[in-house]
LOGUTI-314818 format. One record per residue (C-alpha): x, y, z. Coordinates in Angstrom, 2 decimals, decimal comma. Example, Ala and Ser with C-alpha at 12.3 -4.5 7.8 and 13.67 -1.06 7.14 Angstrom:
! LOGUTI-314818
12,30/-4,50/7,80
13,67/-1,06/7,14
This chain:
! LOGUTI-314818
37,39/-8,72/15,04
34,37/-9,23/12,71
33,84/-6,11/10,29
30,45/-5,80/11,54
31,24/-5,37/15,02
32,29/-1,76/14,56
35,32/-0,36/16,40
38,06/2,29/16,12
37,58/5,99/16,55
34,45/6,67/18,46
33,02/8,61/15,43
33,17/5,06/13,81
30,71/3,18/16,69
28,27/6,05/16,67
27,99/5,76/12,59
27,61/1,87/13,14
24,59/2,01/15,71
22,68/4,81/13,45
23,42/2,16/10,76
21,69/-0,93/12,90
19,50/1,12/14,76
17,46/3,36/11,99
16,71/-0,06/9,62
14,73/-1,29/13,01
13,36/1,83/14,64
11,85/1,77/11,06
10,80/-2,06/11,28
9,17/-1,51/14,75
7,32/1,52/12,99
5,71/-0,36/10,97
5,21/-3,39/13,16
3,33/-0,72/15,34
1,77/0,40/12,58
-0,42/-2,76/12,72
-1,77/-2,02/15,37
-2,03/1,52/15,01
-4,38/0,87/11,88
-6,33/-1,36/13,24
-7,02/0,70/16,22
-7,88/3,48/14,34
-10,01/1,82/11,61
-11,32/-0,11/14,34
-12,38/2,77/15,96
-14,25/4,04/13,90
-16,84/1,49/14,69
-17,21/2,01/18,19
-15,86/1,76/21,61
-17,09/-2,22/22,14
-15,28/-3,30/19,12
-12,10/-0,99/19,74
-12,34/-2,91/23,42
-12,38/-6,63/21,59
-9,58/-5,89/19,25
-7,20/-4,33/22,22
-8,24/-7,45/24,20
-7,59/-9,99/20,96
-4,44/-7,99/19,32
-2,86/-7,62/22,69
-3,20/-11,66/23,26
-1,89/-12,96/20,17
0,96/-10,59/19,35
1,72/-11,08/23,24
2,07/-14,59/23,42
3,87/-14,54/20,02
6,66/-12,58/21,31
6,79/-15,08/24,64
7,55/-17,72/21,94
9,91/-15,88/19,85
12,38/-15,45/22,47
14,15/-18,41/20,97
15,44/-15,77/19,01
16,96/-14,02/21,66
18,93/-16,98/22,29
20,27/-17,75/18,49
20,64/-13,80/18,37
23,19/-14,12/20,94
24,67/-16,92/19,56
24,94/-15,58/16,18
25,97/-12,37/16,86
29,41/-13,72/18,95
29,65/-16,67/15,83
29,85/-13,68/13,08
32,06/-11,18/15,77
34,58/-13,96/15,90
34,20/-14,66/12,10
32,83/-18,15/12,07
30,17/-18,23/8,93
29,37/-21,95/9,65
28,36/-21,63/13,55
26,70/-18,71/12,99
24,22/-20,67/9,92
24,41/-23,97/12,03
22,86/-21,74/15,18
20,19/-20,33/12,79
19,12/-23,67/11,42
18,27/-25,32/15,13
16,10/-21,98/16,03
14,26/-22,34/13,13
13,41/-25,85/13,77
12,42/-24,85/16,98
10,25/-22,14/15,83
8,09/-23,89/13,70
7,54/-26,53/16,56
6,54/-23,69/18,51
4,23/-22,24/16,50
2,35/-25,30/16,12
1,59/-25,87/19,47
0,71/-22,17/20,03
-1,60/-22,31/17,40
-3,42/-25,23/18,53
-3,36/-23,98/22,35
-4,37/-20,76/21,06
-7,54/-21,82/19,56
-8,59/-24,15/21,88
-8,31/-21,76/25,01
-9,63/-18,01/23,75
-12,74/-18,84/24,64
-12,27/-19,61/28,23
-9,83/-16,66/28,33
-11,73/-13,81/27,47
-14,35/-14,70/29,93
-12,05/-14,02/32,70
-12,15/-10,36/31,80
-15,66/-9,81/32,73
-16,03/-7,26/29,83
-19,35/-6,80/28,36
-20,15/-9,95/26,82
-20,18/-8,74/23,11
-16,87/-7,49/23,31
-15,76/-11,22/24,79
-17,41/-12,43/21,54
-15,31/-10,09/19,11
-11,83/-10,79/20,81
-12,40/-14,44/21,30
-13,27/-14,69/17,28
-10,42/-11,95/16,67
-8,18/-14,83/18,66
-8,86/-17,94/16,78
-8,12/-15,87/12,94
-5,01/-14,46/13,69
-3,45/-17,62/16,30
-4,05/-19,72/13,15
-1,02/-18,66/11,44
1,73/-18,92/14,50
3,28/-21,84/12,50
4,58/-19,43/9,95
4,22/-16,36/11,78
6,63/-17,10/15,01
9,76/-18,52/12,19
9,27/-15,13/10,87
9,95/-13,17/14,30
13,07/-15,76/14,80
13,91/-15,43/11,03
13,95/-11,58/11,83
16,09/-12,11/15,11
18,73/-13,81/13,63
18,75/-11,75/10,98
19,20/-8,67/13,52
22,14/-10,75/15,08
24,04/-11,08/11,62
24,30/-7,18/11,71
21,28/-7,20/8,77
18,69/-4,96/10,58
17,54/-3,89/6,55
15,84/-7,19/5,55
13,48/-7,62/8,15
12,45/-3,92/7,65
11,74/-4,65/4,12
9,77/-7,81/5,34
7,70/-5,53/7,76
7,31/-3,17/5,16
5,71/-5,99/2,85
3,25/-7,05/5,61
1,97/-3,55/6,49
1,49/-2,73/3,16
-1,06/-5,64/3,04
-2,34/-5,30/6,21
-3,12/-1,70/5,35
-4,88/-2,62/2,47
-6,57/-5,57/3,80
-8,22/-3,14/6,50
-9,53/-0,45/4,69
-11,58/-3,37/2,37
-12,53/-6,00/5,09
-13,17/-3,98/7,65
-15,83/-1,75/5,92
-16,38/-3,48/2,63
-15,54/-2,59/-0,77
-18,13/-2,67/-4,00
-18,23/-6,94/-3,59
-15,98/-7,16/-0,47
-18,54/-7,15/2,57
-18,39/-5,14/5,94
-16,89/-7,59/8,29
-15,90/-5,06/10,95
-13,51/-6,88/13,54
-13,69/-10,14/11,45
-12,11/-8,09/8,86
-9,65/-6,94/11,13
-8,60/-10,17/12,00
-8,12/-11,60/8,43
-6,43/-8,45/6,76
-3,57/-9,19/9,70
-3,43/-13,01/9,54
-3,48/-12,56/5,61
-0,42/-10,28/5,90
1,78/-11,87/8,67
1,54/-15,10/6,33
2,88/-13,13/3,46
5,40/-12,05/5,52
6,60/-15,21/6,57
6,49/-16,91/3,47
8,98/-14,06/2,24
11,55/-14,36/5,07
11,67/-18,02/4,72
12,15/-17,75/1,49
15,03/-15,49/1,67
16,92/-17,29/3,98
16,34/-20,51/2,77
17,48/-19,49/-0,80
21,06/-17,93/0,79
20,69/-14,39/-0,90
20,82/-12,75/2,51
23,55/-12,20/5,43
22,30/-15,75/6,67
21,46/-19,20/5,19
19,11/-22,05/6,29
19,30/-25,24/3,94
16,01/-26,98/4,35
17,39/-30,07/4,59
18,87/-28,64/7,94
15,35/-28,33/9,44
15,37/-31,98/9,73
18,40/-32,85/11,78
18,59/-32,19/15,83
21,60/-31,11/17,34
20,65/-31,40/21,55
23,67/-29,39/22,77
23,04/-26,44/20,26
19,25/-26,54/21,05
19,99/-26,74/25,00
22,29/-23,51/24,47
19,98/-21,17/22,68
16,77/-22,32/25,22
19,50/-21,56/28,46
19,89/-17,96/26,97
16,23/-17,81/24,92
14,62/-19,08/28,07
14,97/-16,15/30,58
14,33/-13,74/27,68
10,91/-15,75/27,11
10,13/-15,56/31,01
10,96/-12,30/30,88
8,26/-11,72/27,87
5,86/-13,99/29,36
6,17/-12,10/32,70
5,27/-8,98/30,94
2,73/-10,77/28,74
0,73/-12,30/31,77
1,29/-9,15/33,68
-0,11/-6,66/30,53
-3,02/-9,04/30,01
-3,56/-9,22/34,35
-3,21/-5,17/33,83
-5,82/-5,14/31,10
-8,12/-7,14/32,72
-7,49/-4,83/35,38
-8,59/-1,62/34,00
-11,91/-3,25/31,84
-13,27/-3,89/35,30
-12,94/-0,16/35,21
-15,71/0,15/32,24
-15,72/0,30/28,46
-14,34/4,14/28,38
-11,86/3,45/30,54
-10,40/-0,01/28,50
-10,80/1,60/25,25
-8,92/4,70/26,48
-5,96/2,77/27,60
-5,43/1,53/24,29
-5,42/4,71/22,76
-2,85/5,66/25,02
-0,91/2,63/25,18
-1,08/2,76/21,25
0,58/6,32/20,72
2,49/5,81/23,76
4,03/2,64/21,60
5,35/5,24/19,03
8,08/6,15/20,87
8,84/2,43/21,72
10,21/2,39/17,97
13,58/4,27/18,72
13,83/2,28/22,02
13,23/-0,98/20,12
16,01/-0,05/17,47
18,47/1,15/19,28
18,22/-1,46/21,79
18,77/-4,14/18,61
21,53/-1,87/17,81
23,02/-2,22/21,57
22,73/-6,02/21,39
24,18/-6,66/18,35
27,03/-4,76/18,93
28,00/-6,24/22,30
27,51/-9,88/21,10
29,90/-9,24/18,13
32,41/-7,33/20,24
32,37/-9,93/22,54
32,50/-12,04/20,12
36,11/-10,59/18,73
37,32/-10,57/22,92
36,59/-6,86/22,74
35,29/-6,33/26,40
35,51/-2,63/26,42
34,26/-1,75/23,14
30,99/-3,67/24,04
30,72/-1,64/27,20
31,32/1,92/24,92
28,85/0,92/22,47
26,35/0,11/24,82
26,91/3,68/26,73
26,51/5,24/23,00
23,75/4,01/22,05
21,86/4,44/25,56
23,13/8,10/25,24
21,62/8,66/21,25
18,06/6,95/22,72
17,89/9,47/25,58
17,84/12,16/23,54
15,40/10,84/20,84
12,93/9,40/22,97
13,34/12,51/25,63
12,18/14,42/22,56
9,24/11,99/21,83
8,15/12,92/25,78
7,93/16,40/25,04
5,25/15,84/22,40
3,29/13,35/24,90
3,62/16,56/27,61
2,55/19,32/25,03
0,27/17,56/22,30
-1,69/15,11/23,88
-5,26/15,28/22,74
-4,40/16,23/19,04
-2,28/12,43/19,29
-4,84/10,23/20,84
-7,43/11,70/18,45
-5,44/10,24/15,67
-7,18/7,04/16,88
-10,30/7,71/17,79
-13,53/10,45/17,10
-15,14/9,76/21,20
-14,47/12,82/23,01
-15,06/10,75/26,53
-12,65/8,41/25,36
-9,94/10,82/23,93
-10,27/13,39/26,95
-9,41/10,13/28,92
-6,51/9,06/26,65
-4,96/12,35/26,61
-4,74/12,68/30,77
-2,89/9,17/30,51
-0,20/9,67/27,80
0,23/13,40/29,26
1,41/11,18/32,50
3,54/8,57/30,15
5,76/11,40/29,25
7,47/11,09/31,89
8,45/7,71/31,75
10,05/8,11/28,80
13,79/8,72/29,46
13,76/6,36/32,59
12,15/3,32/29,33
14,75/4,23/27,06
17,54/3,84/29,80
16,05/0,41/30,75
15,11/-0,86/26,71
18,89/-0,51/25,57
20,80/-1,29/28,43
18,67/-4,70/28,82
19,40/-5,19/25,20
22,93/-5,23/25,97
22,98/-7,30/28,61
20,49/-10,04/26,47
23,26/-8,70/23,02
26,30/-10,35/25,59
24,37/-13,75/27,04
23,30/-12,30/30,33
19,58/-12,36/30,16
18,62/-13,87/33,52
19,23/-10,10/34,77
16,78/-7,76/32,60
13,89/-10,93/33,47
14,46/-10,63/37,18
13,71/-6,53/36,97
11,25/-7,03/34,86
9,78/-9,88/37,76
10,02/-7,71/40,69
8,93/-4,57/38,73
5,41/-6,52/37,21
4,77/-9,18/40,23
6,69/-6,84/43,33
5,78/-3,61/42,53
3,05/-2,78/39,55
0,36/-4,97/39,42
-0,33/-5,47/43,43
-0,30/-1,28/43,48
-3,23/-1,01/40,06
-4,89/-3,77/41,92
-5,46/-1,63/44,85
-5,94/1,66/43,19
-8,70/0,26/40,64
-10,69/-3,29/42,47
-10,42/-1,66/45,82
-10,60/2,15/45,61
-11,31/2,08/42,10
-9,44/5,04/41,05
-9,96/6,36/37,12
-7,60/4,44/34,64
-5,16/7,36/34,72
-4,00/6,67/38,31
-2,56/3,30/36,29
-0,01/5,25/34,55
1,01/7,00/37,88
2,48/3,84/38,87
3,81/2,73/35,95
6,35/5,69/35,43
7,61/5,09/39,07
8,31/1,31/38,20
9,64/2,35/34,98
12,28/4,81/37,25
13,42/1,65/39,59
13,61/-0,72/36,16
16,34/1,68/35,35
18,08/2,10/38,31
18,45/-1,63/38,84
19,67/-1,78/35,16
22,01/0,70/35,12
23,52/-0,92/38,21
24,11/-3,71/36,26
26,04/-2,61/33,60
28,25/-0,54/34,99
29,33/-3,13/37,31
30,57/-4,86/33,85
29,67/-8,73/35,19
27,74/-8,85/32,24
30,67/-8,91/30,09
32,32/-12,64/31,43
28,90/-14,78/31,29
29,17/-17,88/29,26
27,61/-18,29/26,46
């Protein structure tokens, strides 16, 4: 077996996930974080431009992470390629994704551009906050050609067993982000006020930095993982057609919760400015405790693909159970604060009492889906960790297209019942997500799919 895949005494596996898993709970801190500043900063300027940037932040960063489920695929790939010890397949595999991901990104960008006008119009927000998100859009889509290599870069990466670099990369891009919000957004001695336009840059400035830094690092071999440029240029069809047949559920799976998000957003702005600018608040601190899920689920992939990798069927199965076990308990904890402390954390974001005594009813509610998420986040991420991703999209299908969005439809365009009622539904589908997934694993079919 690879000496990342982590076996032996059971004291050994837990120390290994903490190991994986805290580098990336980190990471998706401070990708959150992004969006936690803006929102707040934002908010400070008012409830229509809080609105546009929920609308234009939830867009691009949505439609980025449909894309960047090539990763998922190379992940896979990578992870079994270092489990079975085999340097040169696993830096082949990360070569072809890359490739792909910069073809990617160029025709997102140019889609992007060209369609956020149209887009935002089928919201029927106020038309000033249309305006802001459409021009929020066209900044930030602008740098998907570097931006989506970095989110496969970061994948791959995660695969290796190196969940530390791309924290350090996120680390790097928040830091400018940070500081590219505080003077754009509302000016600094010669820096003008440029509100949601500075918003918009400060981000696009940083992911760019970003990227330039992972693709630097990888191309220059000093990490786990290394791309030789000259690699980017050559097309291997059979290695391509495996990572899109395991990337490609993983991106319908993103897109269905993309499309479905954005259908649920639209949704709720019907509902009124208060309303829409409340569920971001909530859906914002609510995505604080979608850090440990993120990381340990990382942890729970990487794990089984490298296991699997070494023909070690029922260590990926323990280390799976572990690591669902460890995220229970962390983000059962984070629900407690969502039950108990509700105002004092939506406040963090924003100073309108209509808007926070709105927020606080709705995260109050997302407590409770908080144990059934973190059951469905890592388990799914070791079913996608072992090849079998067709699974966690189907679930993800019928709980979006079957079960959630037909149910808000009714309760807010016909009977139009306040924003919270949204969150009512979403822990139930959040329970059955679980159920279906937990189903799954134990039933161990996962563990014989062909990579």
């Amino acid at each position: 077996m690879g000496k990342n895949a982590g076996h032996g005494r059971p004291e050994d596996l837990g120390s290994r996930i903490w190991q994986l898993a805290w580098p990336a709970i980190l990471e998706m801190g401070l990708h959150t974080l992004v969006e936690v500043v803006d929102t707040a900063m934002v908010g400070r300027l008012g409830a229509r431009e809080l609105a546009a940037v929920a609308l234009g932040s939830r867009v691009v960063f949505s439609v980025i992470f449909v894309f960047a489920a090539v990763g998922t695929g190379a992940a896979a790939l990578v992870a079994r390629a270092v489990g079975a010890e085999n340097r040169q397949e696993a830096e082949r595999t990360a070569a072809q994704a890359v490739t792909l991901a910069f073809l990617l990104g160029a025709v997102m960008a140019a889609a992007g551009f060209w369609a956020a006008g149209p887009l935002f119009r089928v919201t029927r927000a106020e038309v000033t906050v249309q305006h802001l998100a459409r021009d929020y859009l066209k900044i930030v889509v602008l740098t998907s050609p570097l931006l989506l290599p970095l989110f496969v870069v970061s994948a791959l990466l995660r695969g290796a067993g190196d969940t530390r670099t791309p924290l350090v990369l996120a680390a790097l891009t928040n830091s400018i982000n940070i500081l590219g919000d505080y003077l754009l957004i509302f000016g600094w001695g010669p820096v003008p006020r440029l509100g949601v336009y500075g918003a918009a840059l400060a981000t696009a400035v940083a992911q760019v930095a970003g990227a330039l830094g992972g693709l630097a690092l990888v191309f220059s071999g000093r990490g786990i993982l290394k791309v030789e440029p000259r690699r980017l240029l050559s097309w291997d069809t059979r290695l391509a057609g495996r990572i899109l047949r395991i990337g490609l559920p993983a991106a319908l799976e993103e897109l269905t919760f993309t499309v479905s998000g954005l259908a649920l957003l639209f949704l709720v702005s019907r509902l009124g400015t208060v309303s829409l600018a409340a569920h971001q608040v909530a859906l914002t601190a609510e995505g604080l405790s979608f850090m440990p899920g993120w990381g340990f689920a990382i942890a729970a992939a990487t794990l089984t693909g490298q296991h699997l990798g070494a023909r070690d069927q029922e260590g990926a199965f323990r280390s799976g159970w572990l690591t669902a076990r460890y995220c229970l308990a962390v983000m059962g904890g984070m629900g407690l604060v969502f039950l108990l402390w509700p105002r004092w954390l939506v406040s963090l974001f924003t100073g309108e009492g209509e808007v926070i005594d709105l927020a606080a009813t709705c995260i109050r509610i997302g407590a409770l889906e908080q144990v059934p998420i973190a059951l469905e986040m890592v388990l799914a991420g070791s079913l996608r960790g072992a090849g079998d991703t067709r699974f966690p999209f189907l679930v993800s299908a019928f709980g979006n297209w079957v079960f959630r969005l037909p149910l808000v439809y009714l309760l807010t365009a016909v009977w139009m019942f306040p924003v919270w009622s949204v969150w009512v539904i979403t822990v139930i589908d959040w329970l059955i997500r679980a159920s279906l997934l937990l189903t799954r694993y134990r039933g161990r079919r996962w563990a014989t799919v062909e990579v």
